[in-house]
Structure formats: structure tokens, C-alpha cells
C-alpha positions in Angstrom: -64.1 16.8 7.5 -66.8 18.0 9.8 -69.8 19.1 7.4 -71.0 22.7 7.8 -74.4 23.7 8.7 -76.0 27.6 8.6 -76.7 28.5 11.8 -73.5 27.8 13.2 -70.8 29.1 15.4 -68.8 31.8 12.8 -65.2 31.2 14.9 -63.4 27.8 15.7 -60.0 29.5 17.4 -58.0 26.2 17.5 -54.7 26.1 20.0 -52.2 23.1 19.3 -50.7 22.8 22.7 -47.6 20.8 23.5 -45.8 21.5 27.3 -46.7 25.5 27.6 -49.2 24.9 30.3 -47.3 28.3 31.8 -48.5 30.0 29.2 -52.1 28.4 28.2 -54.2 30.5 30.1 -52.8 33.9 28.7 -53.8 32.3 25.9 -57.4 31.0 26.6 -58.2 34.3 28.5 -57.2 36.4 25.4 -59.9 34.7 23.3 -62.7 34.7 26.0 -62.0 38.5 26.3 -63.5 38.8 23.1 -67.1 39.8 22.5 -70.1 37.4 21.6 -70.9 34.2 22.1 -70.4 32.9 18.1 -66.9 31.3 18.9 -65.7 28.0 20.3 -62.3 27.3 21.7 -60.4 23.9 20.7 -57.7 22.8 22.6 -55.6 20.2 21.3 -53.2 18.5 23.3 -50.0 17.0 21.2 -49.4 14.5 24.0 -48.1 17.4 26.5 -46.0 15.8 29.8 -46.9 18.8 32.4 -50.3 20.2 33.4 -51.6 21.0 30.4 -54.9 18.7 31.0 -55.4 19.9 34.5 -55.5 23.8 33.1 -57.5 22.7 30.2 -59.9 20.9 31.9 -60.4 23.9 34.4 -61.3 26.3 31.9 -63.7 23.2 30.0 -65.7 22.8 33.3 -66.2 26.7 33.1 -67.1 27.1 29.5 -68.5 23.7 29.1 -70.6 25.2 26.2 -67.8 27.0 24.6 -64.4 25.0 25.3 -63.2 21.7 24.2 -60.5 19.8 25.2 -58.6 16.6 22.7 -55.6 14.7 23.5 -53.7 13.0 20.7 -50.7 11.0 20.9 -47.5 13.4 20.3 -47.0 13.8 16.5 -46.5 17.9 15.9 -48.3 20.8 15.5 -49.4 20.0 11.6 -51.1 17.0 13.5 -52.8 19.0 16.0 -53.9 21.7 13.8 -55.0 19.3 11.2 -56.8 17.2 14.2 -58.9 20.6 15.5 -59.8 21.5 11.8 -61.9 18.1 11.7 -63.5 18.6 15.3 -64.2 22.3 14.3 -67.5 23.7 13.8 -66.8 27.2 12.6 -67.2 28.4 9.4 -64.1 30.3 9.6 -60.8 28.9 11.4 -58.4 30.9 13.6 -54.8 29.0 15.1 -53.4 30.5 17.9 -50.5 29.0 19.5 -50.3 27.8 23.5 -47.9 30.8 23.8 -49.2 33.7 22.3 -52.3 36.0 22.4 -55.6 36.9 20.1 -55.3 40.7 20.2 -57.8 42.4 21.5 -61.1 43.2 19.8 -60.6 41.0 17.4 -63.6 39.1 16.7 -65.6 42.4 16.7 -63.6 43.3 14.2 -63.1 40.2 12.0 -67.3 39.9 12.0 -67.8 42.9 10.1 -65.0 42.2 7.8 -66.2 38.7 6.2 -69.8 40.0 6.6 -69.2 41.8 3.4 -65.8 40.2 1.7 -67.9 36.1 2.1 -65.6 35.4 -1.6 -62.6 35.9 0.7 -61.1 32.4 1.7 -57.8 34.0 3.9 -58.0 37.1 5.4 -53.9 37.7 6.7 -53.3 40.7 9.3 -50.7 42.2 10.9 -49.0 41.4 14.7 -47.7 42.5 17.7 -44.0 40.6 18.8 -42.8 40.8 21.8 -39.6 39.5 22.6 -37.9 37.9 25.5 -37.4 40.9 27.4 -41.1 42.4 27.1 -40.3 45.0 24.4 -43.2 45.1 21.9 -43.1 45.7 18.3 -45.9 46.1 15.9 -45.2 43.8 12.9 -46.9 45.2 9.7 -47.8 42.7 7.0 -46.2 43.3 3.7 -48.6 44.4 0.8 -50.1 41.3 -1.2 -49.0 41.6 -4.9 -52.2 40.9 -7.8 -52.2 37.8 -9.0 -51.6 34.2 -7.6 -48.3 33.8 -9.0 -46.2 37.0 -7.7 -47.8 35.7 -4.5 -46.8 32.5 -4.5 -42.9 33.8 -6.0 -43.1 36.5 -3.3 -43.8 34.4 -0.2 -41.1 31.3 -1.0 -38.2 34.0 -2.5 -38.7 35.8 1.1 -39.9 38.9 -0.9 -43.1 38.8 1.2 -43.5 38.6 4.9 -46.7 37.4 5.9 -47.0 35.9 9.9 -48.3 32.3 10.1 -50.1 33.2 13.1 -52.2 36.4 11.6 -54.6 34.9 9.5 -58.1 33.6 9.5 -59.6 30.9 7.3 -62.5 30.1 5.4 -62.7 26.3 6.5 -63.6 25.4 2.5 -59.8 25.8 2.3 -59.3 22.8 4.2 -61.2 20.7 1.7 -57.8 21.4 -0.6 -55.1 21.9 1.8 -53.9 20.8 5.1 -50.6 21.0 7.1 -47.8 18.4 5.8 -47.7 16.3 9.1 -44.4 14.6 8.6 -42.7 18.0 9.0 -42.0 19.1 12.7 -40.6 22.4 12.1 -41.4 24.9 9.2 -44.6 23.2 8.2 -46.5 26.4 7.6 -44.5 27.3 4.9 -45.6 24.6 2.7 -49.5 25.3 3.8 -48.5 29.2 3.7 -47.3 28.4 -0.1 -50.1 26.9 -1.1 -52.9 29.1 0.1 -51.3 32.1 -1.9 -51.2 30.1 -5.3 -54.3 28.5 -4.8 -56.9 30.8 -2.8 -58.5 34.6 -3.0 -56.6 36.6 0.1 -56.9 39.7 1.8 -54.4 41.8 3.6 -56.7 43.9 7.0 -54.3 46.0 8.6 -55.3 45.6 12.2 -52.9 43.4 14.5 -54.7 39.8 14.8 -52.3 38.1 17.6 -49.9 38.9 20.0 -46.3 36.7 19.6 -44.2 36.3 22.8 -40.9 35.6 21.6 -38.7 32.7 23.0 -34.8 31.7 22.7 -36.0 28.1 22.1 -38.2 28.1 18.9 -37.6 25.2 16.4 -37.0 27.5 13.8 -33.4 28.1 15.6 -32.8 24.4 16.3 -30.3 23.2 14.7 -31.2 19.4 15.0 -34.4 20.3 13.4 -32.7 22.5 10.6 -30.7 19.3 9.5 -33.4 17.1 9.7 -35.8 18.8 8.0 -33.6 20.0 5.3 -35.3 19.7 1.6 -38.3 18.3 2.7 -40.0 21.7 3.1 -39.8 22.3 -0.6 -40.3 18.6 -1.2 -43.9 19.5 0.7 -44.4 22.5 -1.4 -43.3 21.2 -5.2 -45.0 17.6 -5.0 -48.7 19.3 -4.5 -50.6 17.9 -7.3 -53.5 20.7 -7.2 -50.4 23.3 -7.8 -50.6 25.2 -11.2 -48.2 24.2 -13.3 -46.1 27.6 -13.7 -44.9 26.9 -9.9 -42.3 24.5 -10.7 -40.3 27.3 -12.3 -39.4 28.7 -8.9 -38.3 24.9 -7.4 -34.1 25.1 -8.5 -34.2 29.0 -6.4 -36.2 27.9 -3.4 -34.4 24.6 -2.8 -31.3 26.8 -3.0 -32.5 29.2 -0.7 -34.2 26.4 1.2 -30.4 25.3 1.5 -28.4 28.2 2.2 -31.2 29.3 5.0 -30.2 26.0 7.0 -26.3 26.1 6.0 -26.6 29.8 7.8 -27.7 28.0 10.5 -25.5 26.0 11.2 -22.2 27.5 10.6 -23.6 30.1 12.9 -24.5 27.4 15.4 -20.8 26.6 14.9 -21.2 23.2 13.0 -19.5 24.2 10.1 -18.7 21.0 8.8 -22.5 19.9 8.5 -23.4 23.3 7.2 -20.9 22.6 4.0 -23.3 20.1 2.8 -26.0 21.8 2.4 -24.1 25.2 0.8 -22.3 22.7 -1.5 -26.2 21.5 -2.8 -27.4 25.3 -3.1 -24.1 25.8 -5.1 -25.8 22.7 -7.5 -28.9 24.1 -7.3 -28.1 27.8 -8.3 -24.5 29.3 -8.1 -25.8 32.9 -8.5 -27.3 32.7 -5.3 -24.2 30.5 -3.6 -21.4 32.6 -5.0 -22.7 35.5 -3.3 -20.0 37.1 -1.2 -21.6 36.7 2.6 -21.9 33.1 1.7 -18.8 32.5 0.2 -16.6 33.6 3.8 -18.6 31.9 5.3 -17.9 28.4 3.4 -14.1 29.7 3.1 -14.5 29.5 6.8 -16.2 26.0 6.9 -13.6 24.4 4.3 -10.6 25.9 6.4 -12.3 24.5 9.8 -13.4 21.2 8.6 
């Protein structure tokens, strides 16, 4: 991990980029419409196949001084993330994805926030989504309960809605966490977990990015649903530096975990694969699985299959 030194840059805004070159520069010029000069720009390439090097390396011969370009070998955006941590310099991280946009002002914002809250480690905010047809919606984030633990319950039962791409981190964080790199899809949910039983948060009600909406996000793939299945919780659970009152929550979030990705598919119309995992959420906890939606829709599955 790159040591920190004092007089450094205050913002590492880190993009994991993988085949959105359409979209890179919304995202590049959102940041550089920011004020000051205490930020860098990271762009990591996960081994895109279309021009995302030739747009990159544009906008580096520009900003030489403030935007860097890294290629890596495809291996997901926990990889890429992970990868611009360790090339940062910032002492406090910000991800934006290839495909969204920093809202505007935020920076000016942001500086007079952690000027005074320094024992903050994540500071989560709210967003703006905009969906496939340009209608915007502002996206408030939902109040953070006390104490670590309602938290950490909160966020895994769905009881808290927090956006993965609002946030900005201390980088100490990173000295105790980092994305789970074998997961594809869904992996800030085990690095979302863990922040909220582990660090000190914030909640500033001020939008922090701008989310464009798309039909083909890997949170609606099926492929990736089945692949991934357990693993997420498998990611969250197995965390040695977890407190110990965590594992109390493991039977209801696998279950959940389960009847999330057996929605999925019997929507997806693979009803057959989607019995498997609501016959392991029935194991896990039948008070959840014998809950009317979900039992017409595995009436439906046993009938079909």
C-alpha cells in the first residue's frame, strides 16, 4: 500500500473502466469540472477491447500532472478498484464508475466537510439516478442507525439503502479492507458490510455522483446471479477482523442472499434453476421462504419443472 505523506494531494477519484469508452469522458470531465488543483484522476483499465486507451491517453497528455492511466489484465472491478487504491496518493479515496458522473461541486464541498470531521473514516451521500430514458431521480440516503451493529444488521437485512457509488474514504480503511476479487458481480456488498461494522461513518446529505442507468448491469444477469450465488455472504461471514456478534445474522442473510437470486431467475423465466436456491433459503430460514409471494412463485416453478 502506497505510504502517505502530509503535503499531499487530499482526493484520489479512482475509475475502474472496462468497454465504456462511450461514456469515459462524461465521466473524466465531471471530475475536472471540479474546483482546485488537490485531486488526481486514476484510470484503470480492466483489460477493455474498444478505445478506452486512446480516450484515456488523450485526456493523460492533457492533464499529464493530474491523470493517470493503468492497464491490467481483465479480472473485475474489485481488481481494478483494489489496483488504483495501491497507485493512489490521496488521503481520501473516491470510486466513480466509467459510466456515471461526480456531481457537481463536490469537492468544494467534501473539503470543508473532512476539514473538521478528520475521525471520520466513510463519509456516504446521497445520488442522483437517471434511467435509461433520461428521467432523473434524486436518491436520498437512508438514515445511519448508532452503533456498528444495527448498521451492519441494517445494511445486509436490506433495512438500509446506502449507494456504493456515494461515498468517500479515508484510505486508512484500506489497510483493513479491500474488495473480495474473486467476486464479479455484487462485490461491494461484502466491502459495504464490512465498513459499517468495522469503521466510524457519516451520512452528508448532498448528492455525491450522478448514476446513468442501463438494461445490462450485472446485478440483472442471470448467469452471474447463479454463479455467484452464496459466495457473497461467504465474503462477508469468513472476515476474520469481524466482531463476533455478526455471525448471528449469517442463517437470515444467506436466506435472503438465496431468495434475492431465486427471484431472479424465476423472473428471468428459469424456473427450474431458481428452485434450487429457494429450496436452500427454505433450509436456511422457513419464516422468510414460506412467505406467500415466494411460495406462488415456487408453486409455479415445481408445476413448470
Amino acid at each position: 500500500m502506497t505510504t502517505v505523506d502530509k503535503g499531499q494531494l487530499i482526493f484520489s477519484i479512482i475509475i475502474p473502466a472496462y468497454n465504456y469508452a462511450h461514456t469515459l469522458d462524461r465521466a473524466i470531465d465531471s471530475i475536472l469540472g471540479q474546483s482546485g488543483d488537490d485531486y488526481e484522476i486514476l484510470i484503470i483499465d480492466d483489460g477493455s477491447t474498444d478505445h478506452t486507451s486512446k480516450i484515456s491517453d488523450g485526456y493523460c497528455q492533457k492533464f499529464p500532472k493530474k491523470i493517470k492511466y493503468y492497464l491490467q489484465d481483465n479480472q473485475g472491478p474489485a481488481a481494478a478498484r483494489n489496483y488504483g487504491v495501491e497507485f493512489s496518493v490521496g488521503k481520501y479515496i473516491f470510486f466513480l464508475d466509467a459510466d456515471d458522473e461526480m456531481a457537481p461541486s463536490l469537492l468544494d464541498f467534501l473539503r470543508k466537510r473532512i476539514l473538521y470531521r478528520t475521525d471520520i473514516d466513510v463519509f456516504f451521500g446521497d445520488h442522483i439516478s437517471v434511467a435509461s430514458d433520461g428521467i432523473a431521480a434524486y436518491r436520498a440516503t437512508s438514515p445511519l442507525p448508532q452503533t456498528h451493529e444495527k448498521r451492519f444488521s441494517a445494511y445486509i437485512l436490506k433495512k438500509l439503502h446506502l449507494s456504493h457509488c456515494a461515498k468517500l474514504l479515508h484510505r486508512r480503511v484500506f489497510e483493513g479492507v479491500s474488495y473480495p476479487i474473486e467476486l464479479r458481480s455484487s462485490e461491494d456488498i461484502p466491502f459495504m458490510a464490512q465498513l459499517l461494522a468495522l469503521y466510524k461513518c457519516e451520512l452528508v446529505s448532498v448528492p455525491m455522483a450522478i448514476v446513468h442507468k442501463h438494461e445490462d448491469s450485472l446485478r440483472h444477469n442471470t448467469a452471474y446471479a447463479m454463479e455467484v450465488g452464496e459466495r457473497v455472504a461467504d465474503h462477508i461471514f469468513s472476515f476474520a477482523a469481524l466482531p463476533d456478534w455478526t455471525a448471528k445474522y449469517e442463517k437470515t442473510y444467506r436466506a435472503r442472499r438465496c431468495l434475492s437470486i431465486f427471484r431472479t431467475l424465476y423472473l428471468s423465466d428459469q424456473k427450474k434453476e431458481a428452485l434450487i436456491f429457494y429450496k436452500r433459503a427454505l433450509f436456511l430460514s422457513p419464516f422468510l421462504a414460506l412467505r406467500p409471494g415466494y411460495i406462488k412463485k415456487a408453486i409455479g416453478g415445481w408445476f413448470c419443472g
